[in-house]
TIRO-145940 format. One line per 4 residues: number of its first residue (from 1); their letters; for each residue x, y, z of N, C-alpha, C. Coordinates in steps of 0.02 Angstrom, whole numbers, plus 50000, padded with zeros to 5 digits. Layout:
BEGIN
NUM = a = X,Y,Z,X,Y,Z,X,Y,Z | ...
This chain:
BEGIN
1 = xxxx = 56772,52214,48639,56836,52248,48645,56831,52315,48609 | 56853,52383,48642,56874,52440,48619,56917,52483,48589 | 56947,52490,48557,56995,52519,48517,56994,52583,48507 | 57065,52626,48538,57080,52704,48520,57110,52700,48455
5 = xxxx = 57069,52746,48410,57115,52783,48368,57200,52788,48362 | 57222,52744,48323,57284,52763,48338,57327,52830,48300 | 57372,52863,48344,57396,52894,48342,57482,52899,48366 | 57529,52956,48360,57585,52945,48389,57607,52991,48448
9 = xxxx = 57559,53030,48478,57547,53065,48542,57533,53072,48584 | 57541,53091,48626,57485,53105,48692,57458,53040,48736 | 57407,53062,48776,57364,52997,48809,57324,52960,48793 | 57284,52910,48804,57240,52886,48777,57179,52849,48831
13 = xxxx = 57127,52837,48835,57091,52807,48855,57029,52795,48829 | 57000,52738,48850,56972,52691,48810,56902,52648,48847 | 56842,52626,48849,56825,52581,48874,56784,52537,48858 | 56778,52478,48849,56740,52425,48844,56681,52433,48887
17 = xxxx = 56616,52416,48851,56546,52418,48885,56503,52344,48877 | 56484,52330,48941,56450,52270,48921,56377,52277,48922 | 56344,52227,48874,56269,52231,48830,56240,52245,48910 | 56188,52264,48877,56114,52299,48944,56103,52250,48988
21 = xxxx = 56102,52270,49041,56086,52207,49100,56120,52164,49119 | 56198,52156,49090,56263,52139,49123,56297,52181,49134 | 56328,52167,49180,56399,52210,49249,56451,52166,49208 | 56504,52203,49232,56586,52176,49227,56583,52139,49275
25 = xxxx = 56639,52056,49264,56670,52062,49318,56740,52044,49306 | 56769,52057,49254,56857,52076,49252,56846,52085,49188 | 56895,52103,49182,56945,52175,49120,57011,52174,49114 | 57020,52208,49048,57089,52209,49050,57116,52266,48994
29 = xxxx = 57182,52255,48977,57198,52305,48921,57241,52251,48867 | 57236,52294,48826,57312,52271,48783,57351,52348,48767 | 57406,52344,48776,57441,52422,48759,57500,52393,48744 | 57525,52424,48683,57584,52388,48638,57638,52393,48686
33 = xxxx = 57702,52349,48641,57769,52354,48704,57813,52407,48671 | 57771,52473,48673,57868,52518,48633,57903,52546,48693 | 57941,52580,48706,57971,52589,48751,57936,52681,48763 | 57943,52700,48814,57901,52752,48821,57817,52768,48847
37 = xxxx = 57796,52707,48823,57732,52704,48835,57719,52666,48885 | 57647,52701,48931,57637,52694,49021,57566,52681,49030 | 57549,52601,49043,57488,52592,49075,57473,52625,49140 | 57411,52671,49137,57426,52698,49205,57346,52698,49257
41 = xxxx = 57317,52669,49235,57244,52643,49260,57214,52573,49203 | 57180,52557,49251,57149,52501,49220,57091,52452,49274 | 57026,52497,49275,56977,52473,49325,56907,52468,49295 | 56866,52443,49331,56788,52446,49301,56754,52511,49292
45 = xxxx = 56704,52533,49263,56667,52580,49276,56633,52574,49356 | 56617,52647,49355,56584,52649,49429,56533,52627,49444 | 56487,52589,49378,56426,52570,49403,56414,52500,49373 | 56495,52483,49354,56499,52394,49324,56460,52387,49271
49 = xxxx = 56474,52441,49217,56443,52402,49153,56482,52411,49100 | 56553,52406,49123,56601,52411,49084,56701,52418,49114 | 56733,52407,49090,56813,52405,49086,56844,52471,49052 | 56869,52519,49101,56915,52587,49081,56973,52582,49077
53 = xxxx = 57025,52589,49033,57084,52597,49036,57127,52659,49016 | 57198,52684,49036,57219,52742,49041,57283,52721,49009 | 57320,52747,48970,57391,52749,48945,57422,52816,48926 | 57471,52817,48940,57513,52899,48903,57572,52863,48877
57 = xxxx = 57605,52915,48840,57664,52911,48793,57719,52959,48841 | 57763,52936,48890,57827,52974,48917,57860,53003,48872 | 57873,52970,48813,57924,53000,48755,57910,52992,48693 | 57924,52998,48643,57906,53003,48584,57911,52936,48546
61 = xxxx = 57904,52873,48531,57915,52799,48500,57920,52821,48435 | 57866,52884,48411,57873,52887,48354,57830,52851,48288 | 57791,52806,48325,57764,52736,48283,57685,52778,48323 | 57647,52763,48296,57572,52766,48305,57533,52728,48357
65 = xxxx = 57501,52716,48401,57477,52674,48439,57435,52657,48453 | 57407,52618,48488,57337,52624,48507,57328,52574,48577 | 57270,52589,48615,57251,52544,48678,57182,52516,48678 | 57177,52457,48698,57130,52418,48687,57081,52405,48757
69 = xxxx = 57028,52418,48754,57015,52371,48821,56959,52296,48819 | 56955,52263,48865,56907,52209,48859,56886,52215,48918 | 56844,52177,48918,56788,52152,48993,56747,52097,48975 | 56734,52054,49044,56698,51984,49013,56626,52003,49091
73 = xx = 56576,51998,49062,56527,52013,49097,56489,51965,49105 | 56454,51967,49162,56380,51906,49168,56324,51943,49194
């Protein structure tokens, strides 16, 4: 699992990579519940060796945040 920097601005993205010689095959995020804040992608890498995720901040929460991603590979 991957972890952004948290902060109280802007966008964020993030991605989980899986060890050498495994592909993804599902993913996911965690992105807190404040109000304002927008999951807005959440897919594999293009060559399956990892989980990307995308979030922005619509408005200000004010509180710091951060987005997470996972992926379970074989």
């Amino acid at each position: 699992m991957s972890e952004f920097s948290p902060t109280a601005n802007g966008s964020k993205s993030v991605s989980a990579q899986c060890p050498g010689g495994k592909k993804a095959l599902e993913g996911g995020e965690i992105v807190p519940d404040y109000v304002g804040l927008q999951l807005y992608q959440s897919f594999p890498t293009p060559d399956d060796s990892g989980w990307t995720v995308y979030a922005q901040e619509n408005t200000s929460p004010g509180t710091p945040w951060s987005v997470r991603a996972f992926v379970v590979c074989g």
